[in-house]
C-alpha positions as CSV (number, residue, x, y, z in Angstrom):
1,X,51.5,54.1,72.4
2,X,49.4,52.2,70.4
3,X,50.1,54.2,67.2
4,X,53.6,53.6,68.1
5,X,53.4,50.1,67.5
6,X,51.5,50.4,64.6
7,X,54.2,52.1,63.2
8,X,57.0,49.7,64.0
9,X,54.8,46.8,62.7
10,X,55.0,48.4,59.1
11,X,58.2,49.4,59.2
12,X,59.2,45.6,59.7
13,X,56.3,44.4,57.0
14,X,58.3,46.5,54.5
15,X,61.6,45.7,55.3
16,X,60.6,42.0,54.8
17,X,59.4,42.3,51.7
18,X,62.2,44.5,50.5
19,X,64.6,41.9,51.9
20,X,62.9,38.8,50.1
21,X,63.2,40.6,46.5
22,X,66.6,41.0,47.2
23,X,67.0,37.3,48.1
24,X,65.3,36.1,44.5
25,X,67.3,39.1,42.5
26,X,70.2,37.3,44.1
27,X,69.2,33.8,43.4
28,X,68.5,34.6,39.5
29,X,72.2,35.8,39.6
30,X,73.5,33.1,41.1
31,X,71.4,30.6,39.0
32,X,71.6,31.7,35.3
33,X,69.0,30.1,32.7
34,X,70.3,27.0,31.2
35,X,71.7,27.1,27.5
36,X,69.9,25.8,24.5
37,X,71.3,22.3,24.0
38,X,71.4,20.2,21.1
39,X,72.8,17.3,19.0
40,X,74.9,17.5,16.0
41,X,77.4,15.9,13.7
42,X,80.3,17.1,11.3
43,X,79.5,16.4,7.7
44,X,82.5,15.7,5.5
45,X,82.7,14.9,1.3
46,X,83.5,11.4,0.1
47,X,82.9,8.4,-1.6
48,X,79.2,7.4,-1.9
49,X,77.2,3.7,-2.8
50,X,74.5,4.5,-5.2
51,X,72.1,1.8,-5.5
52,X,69.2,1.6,-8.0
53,X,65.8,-0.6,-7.2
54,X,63.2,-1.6,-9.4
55,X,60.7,-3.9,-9.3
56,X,61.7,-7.7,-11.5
57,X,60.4,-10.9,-12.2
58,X,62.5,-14.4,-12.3
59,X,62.4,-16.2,-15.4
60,X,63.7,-19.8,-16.3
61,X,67.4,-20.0,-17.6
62,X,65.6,-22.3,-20.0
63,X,61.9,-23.1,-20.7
64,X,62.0,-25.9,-23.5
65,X,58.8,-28.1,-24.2
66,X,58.7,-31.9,-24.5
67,X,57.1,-32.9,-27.9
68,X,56.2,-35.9,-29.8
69,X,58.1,-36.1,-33.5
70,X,56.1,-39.2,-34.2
71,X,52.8,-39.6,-33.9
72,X,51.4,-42.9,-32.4
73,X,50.0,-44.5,-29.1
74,X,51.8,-43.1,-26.0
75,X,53.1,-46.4,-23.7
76,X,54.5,-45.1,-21.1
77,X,55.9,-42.0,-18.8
78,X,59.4,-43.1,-17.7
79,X,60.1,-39.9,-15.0
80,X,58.5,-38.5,-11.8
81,X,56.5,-35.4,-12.4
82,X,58.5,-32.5,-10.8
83,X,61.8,-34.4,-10.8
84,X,64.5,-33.5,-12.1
85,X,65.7,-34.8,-15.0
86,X,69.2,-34.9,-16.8
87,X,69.3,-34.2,-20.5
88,X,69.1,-37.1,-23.0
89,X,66.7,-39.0,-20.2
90,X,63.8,-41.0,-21.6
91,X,60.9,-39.7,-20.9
92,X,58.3,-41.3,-22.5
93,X,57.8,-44.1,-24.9
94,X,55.3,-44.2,-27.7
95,X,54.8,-47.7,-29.3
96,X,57.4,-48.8,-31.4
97,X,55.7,-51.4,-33.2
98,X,54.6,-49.7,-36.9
99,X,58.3,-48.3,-36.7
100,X,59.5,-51.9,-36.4
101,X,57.3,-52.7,-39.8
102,X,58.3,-49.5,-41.6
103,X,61.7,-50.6,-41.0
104,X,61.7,-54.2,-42.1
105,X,59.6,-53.3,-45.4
106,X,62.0,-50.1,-46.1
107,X,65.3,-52.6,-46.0
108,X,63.5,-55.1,-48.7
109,X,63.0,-52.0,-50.8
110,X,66.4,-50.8,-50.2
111,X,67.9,-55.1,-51.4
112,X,65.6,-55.1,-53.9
113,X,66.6,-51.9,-55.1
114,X,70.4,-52.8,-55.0
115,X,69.8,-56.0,-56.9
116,X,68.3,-53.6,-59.8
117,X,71.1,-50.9,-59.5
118,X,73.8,-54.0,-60.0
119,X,71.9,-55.6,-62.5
120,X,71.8,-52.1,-64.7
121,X,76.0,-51.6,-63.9
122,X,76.7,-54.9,-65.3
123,X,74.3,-53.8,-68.7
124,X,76.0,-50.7,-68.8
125,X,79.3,-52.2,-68.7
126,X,78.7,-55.0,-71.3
127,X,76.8,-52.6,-73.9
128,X,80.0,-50.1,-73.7
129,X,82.2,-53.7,-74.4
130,X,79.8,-54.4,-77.4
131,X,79.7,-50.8,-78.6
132,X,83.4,-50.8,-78.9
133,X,83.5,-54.3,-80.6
134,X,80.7,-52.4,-82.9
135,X,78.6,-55.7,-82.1
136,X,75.7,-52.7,-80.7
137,X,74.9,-49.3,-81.7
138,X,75.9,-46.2,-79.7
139,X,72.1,-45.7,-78.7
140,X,71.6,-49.1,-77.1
141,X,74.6,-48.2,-74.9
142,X,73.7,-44.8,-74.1
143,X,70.2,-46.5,-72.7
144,X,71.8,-48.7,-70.8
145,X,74.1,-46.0,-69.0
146,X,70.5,-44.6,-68.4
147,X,69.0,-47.2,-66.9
148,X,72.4,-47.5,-64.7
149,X,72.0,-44.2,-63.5
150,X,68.2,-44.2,-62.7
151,X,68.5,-47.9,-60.7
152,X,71.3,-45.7,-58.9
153,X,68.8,-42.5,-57.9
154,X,66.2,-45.3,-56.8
155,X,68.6,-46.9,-54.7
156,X,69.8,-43.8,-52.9
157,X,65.9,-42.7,-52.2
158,X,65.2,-46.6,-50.6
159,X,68.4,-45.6,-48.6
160,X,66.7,-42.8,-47.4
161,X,63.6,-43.6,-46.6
162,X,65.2,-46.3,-44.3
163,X,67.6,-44.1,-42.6
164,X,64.2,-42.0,-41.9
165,X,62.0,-45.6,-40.9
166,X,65.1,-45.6,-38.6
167,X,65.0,-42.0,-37.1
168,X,61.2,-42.2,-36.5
169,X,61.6,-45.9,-34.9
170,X,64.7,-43.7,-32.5
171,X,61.9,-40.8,-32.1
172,X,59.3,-43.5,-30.2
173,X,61.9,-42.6,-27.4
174,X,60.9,-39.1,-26.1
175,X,64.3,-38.1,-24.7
176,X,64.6,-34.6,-22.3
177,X,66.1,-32.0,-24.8
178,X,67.6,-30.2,-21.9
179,X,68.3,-31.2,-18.0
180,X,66.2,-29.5,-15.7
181,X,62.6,-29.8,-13.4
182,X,59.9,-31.5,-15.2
183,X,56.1,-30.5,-15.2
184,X,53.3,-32.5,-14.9
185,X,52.3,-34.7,-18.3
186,X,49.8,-33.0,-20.4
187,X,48.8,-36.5,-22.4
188,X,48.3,-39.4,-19.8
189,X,49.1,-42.5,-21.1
190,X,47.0,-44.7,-23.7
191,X,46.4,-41.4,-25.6
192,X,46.8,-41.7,-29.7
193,X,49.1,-38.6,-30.3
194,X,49.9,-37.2,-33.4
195,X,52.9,-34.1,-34.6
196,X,50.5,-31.1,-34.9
197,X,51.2,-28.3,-32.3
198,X,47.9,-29.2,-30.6
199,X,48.3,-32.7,-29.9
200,X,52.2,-33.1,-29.8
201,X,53.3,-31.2,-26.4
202,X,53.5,-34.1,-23.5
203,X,55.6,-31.8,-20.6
204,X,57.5,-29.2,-19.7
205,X,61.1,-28.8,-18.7
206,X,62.5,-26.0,-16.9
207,X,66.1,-24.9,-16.2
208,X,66.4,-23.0,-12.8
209,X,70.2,-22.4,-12.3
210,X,70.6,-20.3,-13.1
211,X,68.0,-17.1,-13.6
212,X,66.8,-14.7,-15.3
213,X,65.4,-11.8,-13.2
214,X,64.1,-9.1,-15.6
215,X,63.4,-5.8,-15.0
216,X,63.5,-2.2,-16.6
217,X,64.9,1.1,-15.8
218,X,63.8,4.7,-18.1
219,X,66.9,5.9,-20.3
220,X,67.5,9.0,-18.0
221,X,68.4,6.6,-15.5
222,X,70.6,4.5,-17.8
223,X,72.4,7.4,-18.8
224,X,73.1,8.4,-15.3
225,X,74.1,4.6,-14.6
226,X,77.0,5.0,-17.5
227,X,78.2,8.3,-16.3
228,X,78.8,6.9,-12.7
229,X,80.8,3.9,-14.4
230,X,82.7,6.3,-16.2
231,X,84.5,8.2,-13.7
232,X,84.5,5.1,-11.7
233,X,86.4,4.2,-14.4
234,X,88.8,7.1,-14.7
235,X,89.1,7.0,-11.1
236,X,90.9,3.3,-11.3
237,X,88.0,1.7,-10.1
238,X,87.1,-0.9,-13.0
239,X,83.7,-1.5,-13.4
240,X,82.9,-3.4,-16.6
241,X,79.5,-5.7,-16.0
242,X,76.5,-4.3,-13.0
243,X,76.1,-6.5,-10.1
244,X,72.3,-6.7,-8.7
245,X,71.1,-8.0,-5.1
246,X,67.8,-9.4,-5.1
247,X,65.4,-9.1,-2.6
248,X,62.3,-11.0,-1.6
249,X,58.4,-10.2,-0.3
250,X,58.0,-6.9,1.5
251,X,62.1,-6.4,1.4
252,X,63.2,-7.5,4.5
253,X,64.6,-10.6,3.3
254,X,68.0,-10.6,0.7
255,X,69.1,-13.3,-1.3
256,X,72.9,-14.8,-0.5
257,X,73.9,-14.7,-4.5
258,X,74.9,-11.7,-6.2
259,X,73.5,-11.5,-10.1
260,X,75.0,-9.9,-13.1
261,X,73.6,-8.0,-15.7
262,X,73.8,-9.4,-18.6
263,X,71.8,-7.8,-21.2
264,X,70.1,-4.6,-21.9
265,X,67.8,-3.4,-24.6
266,X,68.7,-1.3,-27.5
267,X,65.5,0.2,-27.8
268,X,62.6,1.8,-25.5
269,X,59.7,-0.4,-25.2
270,X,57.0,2.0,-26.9
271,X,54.3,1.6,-24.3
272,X,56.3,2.2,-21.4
273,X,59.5,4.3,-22.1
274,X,61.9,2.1,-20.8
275,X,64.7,0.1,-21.5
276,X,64.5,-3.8,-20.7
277,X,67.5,-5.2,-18.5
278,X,68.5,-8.9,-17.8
279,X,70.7,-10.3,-15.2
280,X,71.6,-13.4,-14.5
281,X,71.7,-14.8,-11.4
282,X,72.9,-18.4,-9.1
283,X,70.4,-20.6,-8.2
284,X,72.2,-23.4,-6.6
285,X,70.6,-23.5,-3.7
286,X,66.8,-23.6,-5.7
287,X,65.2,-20.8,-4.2
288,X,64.4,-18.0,-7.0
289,X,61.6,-19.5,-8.7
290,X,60.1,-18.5,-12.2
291,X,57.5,-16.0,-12.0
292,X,58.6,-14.8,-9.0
293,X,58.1,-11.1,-8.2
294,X,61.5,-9.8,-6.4
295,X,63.4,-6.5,-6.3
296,X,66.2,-5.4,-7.7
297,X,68.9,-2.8,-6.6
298,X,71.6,-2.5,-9.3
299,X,74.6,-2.1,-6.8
300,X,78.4,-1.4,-7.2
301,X,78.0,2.2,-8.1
302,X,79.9,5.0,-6.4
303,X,80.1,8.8,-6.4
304,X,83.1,10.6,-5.8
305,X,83.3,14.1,-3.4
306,X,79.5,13.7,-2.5
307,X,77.7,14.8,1.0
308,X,75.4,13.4,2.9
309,X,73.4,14.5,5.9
310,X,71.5,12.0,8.2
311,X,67.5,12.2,7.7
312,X,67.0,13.5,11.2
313,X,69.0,16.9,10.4
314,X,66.7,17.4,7.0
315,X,63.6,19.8,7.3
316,X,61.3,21.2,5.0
317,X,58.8,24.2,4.7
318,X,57.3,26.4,2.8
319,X,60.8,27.9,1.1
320,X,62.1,23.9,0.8
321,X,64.3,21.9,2.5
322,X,66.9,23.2,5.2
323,X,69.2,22.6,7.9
324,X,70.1,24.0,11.2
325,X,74.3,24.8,11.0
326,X,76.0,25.3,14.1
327,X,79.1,27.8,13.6
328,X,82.5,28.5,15.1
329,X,80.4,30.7,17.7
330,X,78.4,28.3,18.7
331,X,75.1,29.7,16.9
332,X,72.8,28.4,14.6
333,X,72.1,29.5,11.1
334,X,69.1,28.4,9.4
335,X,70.6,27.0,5.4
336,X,68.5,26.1,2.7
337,X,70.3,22.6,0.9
338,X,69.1,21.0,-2.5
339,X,69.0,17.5,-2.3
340,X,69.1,14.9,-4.4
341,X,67.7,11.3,-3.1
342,X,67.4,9.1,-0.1
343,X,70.3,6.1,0.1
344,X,69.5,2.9,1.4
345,X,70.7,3.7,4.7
346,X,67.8,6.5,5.0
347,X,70.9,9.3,4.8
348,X,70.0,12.3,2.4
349,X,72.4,12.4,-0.4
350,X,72.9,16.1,-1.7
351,X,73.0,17.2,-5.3
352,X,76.3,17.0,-6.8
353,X,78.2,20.1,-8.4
354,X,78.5,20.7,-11.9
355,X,81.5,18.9,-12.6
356,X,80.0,15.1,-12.5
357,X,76.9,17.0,-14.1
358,X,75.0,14.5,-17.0
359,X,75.6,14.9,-20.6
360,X,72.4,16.9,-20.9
361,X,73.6,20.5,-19.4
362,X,71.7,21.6,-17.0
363,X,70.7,17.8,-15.6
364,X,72.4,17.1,-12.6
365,X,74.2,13.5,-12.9
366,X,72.2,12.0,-10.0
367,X,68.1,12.9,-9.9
368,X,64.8,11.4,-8.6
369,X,61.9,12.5,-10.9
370,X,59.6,10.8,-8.8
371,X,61.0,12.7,-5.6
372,X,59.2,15.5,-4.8
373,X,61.8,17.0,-3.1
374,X,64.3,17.0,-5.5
375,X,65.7,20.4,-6.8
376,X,67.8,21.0,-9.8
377,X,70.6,23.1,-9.2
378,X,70.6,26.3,-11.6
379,X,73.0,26.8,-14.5
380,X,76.1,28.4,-13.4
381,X,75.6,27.3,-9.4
382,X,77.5,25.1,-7.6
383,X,76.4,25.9,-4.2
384,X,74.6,22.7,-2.4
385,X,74.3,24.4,0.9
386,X,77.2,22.3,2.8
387,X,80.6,22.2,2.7
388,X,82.9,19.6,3.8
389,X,83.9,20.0,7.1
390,X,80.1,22.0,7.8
391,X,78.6,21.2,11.7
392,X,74.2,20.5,11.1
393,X,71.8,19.7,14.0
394,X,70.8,16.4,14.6
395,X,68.5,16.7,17.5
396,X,67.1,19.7,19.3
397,X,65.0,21.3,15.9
398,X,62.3,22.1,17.7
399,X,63.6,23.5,20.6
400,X,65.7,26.2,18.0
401,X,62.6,27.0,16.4
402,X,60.9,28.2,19.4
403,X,63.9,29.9,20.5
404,X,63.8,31.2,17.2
405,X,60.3,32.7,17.1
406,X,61.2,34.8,20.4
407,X,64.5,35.7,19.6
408,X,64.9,39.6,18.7
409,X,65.2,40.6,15.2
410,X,69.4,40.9,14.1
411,X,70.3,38.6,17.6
412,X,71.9,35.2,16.9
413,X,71.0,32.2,18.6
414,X,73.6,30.3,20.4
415,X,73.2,26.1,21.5
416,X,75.4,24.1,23.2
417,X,76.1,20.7,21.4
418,X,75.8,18.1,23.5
419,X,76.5,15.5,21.4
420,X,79.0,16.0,18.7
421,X,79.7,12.7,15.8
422,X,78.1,10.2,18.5
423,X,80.6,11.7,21.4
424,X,79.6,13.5,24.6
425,X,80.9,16.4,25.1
426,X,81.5,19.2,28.3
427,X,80.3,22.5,28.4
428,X,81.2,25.6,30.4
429,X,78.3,27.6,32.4
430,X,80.2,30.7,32.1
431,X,79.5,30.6,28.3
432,X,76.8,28.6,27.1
433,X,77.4,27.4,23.6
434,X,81.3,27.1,24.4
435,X,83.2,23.9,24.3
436,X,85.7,23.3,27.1
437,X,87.1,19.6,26.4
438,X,85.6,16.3,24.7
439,X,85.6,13.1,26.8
């Protein structure tokens, strides 16, 4: 009897257990695994902003210094240091008084000179009468004609040594050459200045509206900069002078006025390769100041049929920089893409095709020397990686690659997009990866 029960005991043990293992085997079926889920968005070719920066440096409109033309004692400073000043303003006033002098002994010379000159006419005129009376010899008259013409030259020369007494008593007036923001006085008053280079300069004047801001940019890059106004150009967009934004301290800061370039070199500077560029910009409001470090992004500049991916779908190894696709089927494909630079907005613009290649062959129109990941695409290729209309992961990139590593060699991996251009989207359980509808 008591094997009996034994018996009956393990019959029911194993039952159990067979039971339970039936009761997961079901639940797996009932619950499959969840699909690989990620974000994404549709890439499409278009119409791009390039922008160019560089660091520049403001510079006065126009920097013209106040000097002395006459030397003397200086009286008087007739302006407010760091005012501004309007142009044909007295500035300062150097003492008049040995002008005053000059003057009154240069206008006796000048009468006494004229009182010679109209003596000698009246000589001339009466030996000419006598000659043809033939009362005087031809000689006598010719001398008096002579000493016509010489009193003549002496008056013209007392002339103008007064009309210069006259200038240099005008000159004692220091007068701003220019309107625009004084500087302090380098000579303080009571100081004996003379015309020499050394002792002549008494202030500054600068012009600050507007500005230059100069910068530089390396003749690859200018070449570049023409081609995109070209087909701007032949596109109908007219594009004839560069517009520049300016930008302050660490760049978070823009200024309201838009400059213009103005001016660009015809030659490389020999030390540094590059090609000097002006603009000119408003400075109403008085905040670029001269000397100022600022930077510069050259703006205005567009490329046509041109893709670009948002930085968090760009990866890079070993091989270079790729993207995850997601296809009709709903599974991802690993794509190598050759890109070209980072926009302003921190998208990833891709290299563009050969048509809208630079002058140069090979070059492609649009490049970043400095970028390390730039790639130049090989003669004869067009092939970027994307195509308009292409589907690349936005999110999810780690979660692939894992999936990835385990997945068995010649199986494809499917996701299911989640999020699709910013927009939720529904999936079926049924088929992971499928899309039923888009809210």
């Amino acid at each position: 009897m008591k094997s009996l029960n034994i018996f009956f005991s393990l019959t029911f043990c194993i039952m159990g257990i067979m039971l339970t293992g039936c009761k997961k085997e079901d639940k797996r079926q009932k619950f499959p695994s969840p699909s690989l889920q990620v974000s994404a968005i549709t890439v499409h070719q278009g119409e791009v902003p390039i922008t160019y920066e560089y660091a520049g440096r403001v510079f006065a409109f126009k920097e013209t210094a106040v000097r002395a033309r006459v030397g003397g004692l200086l009286l008087r400073r007739h302006f407010v240091e760091g005012s501004w000043v309007k142009q044909g303003a007295l500035l300062f006033q150097i003492d008049p008084t040995p002008y005053e002098a000059d003057i009154t002994r240069q206008e006796a010379l000048v009468a006494q000179a004229e009182v010679s000159y109209n003596q000698s006419v009246r000589d001339a005129v009466l030996a000419d009468e006598l000659l043809q009376h033939r009362v005087q010899s031809k000689v006598l008259r010719d001398q008096a004609v002579a000493h016509r013409d010489t009193a003549a030259a002496i008056l013209q020369q007392a002339q103008a040594t007064l009309r210069t007494a006259k200038l240099n008593l005008e000159y004692t007036k220091v007068l701003a050459p220019i309107s625009g923001i004084t500087s302090q006085q380098f000579v303080p008053e009571g100081s004996l200045i003379g015309t020499d280079p050394s002792s002549s300069l008494l202030a500054m004047i600068t012009q600050r509206n507007p500005v230059y801001v100069n910068f530089s940019y390396t003749d690859f890059e200018e070449r570049q900069i023409r081609q995109l106004m070209k087909d701007m150009n032949i596109r109908g967009e007219r594009i004839n002078h560069l517009k520049v934004r300016i930008r302050f301290g660490r760049g978070q800061h823009y200024y309201s006025k838009i400059g213009t370039i103005d001016f660009t070199s015809s030659t490389l500077d020999s030390t540094t390769g590059t090609r000097g560029v002006r603009a000119v910009v408003d400075n109403s409001e008085d905040v670029l100041i001269p000397g100022q470090f600022v930077r510069v992004t050259v703006i205005g500049l567009k490329l046509d049929k041109a893709i670009v991916i948002p930085e968090a779908a760009l990866l890079q190894d070993r091989n270079g920089t790729f993207v995850y696709v997601v296809h009709a089927g709903a599974y991802v494909e690993k794509r190598s893409v050759i890109v070209d630079r980072q926009l302003e907005d921190r998208r990833w613009l891709l290299a563009v095709n050969r048509q809208v290649h630079s002058m140069s062959g090979d070059t492609p129109l649009l490049g970043n020397s400095d970028n390390q990941e730039t790639q130049s695409v090989p003669a004869g290729q067009e092939d970027i990686g994307l195509e308009d209309g292409d589907i690349v992961v936005t999110e999810g990139h780690f979660r692939i690659n894992t999936a990835l590593e385990k997945l068995p060699k010649g199986q494809k991996l499917k996701v299911a997009i989640t999020t699709l251009d910013g927009e939720d989207l529904i999936f079926s359980r049924k088929e992971p990866g499928q899309v039923e509808s888009a809210q």
